[in-house]
C-alpha positions, 0 to 999 in steps of 0.5 A: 126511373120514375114517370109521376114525378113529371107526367109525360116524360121517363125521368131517370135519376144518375147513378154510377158510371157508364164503366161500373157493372152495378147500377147504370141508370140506363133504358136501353134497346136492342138493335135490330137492325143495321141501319136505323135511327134512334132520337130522344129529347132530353132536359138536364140541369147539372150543377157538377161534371160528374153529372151526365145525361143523354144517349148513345151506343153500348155493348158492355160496361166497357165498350160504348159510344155517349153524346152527353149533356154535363157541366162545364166549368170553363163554359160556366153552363151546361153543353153537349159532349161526347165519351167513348169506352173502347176496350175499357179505355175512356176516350174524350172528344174535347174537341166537340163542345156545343154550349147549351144555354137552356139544358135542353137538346133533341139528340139523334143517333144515325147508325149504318153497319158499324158507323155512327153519325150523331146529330143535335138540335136545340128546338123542334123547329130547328134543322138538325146538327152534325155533333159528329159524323162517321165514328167508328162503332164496328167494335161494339160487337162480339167481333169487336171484343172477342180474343182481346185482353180483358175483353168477354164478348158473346155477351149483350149484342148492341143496344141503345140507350139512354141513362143519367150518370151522377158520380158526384152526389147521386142527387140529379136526374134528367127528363126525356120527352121521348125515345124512337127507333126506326129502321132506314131502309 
């Protein structure tokens, strides 16, 4: 992570996925709350899509919630997707893919006791999107992974985050503009 490269702004360089236990490229918070919102602004230029940036929800390497900026070859430009790890099982949204012409969004995360809903924008000055509402999210927690298989839970608790992935060459990076956290009462 490194701020002097471009002042103003976290940028973190993509390292190894979000399911290794060694050397995710991410920043994360705890959650301290059980309603809040959490919002970035991120730009990303990914030439491969291995390489990923953006925001989500994480418990452990196996279980977290990711609304990600990629390459997509059938796009030819950069969009906004969304993967999920529940359980240690990798789960793509195929069905959610915004194009996004200048590798830049503004994401947001509204989190209510256990759902999620994750909005976007391509402009401050824009009213925000729905990318996906009400995804399930009560499985990031030591009750969502205690007593399954495979699973240690107790462990981390729920935390937010933001991170870069390059499982390609590790030679990308993104830059976000900002990072919040609010309680909704």
């Amino acid at each position: 992570m490194n701020t002097i490269e471009r002042p103003g702004h976290l940028r973190i360089h993509g390292e190894n996925s979000l399911f290794s236990q060694v050397n995710p490229a991410i920043m994360a918070t705890r959650a301290t709350s059980f309603h809040y919102e959490f919002q970035t602004k991120v730009e990303f230029q990914p030439d491969h899509y291995s390489e990923t940036a953006g925001m989500g929800l994480y418990y452990d390497s196996n279980n977290w919630i990711y609304a990600h900026l990629t390459y997509s070859e059938s796009f030819g430009e950069t969009v906004l997707r969304l993967l999920q790890a529940k359980l240690g099982e990798r789960i793509e949204f195929v069905d959610h893919t915004i194009p996004l012409p200048n590798n830049m969004v503004e994401l947001k995360v509204i989190y209510n006791v256990g759902y999620a809903d994750i909005l976007y924008r391509m402009s401050d000055d824009k009213d925000w999107n729905v990318f996906i509402e009400n995804i399930d999210a009560t499985y990031l927690s030591d009750e969502g992974v205690n007593g399954v298989r495979g699973e240690i839970g107790g462990f981390t608790g729920l935390f937010n985050f933001i991170g870069s992935v390059d499982s390609h060459q590790h030679d990308s990076f993104a830059d976000f503009d900002y990072y919040t956290v609010k309680s909704i009462s």
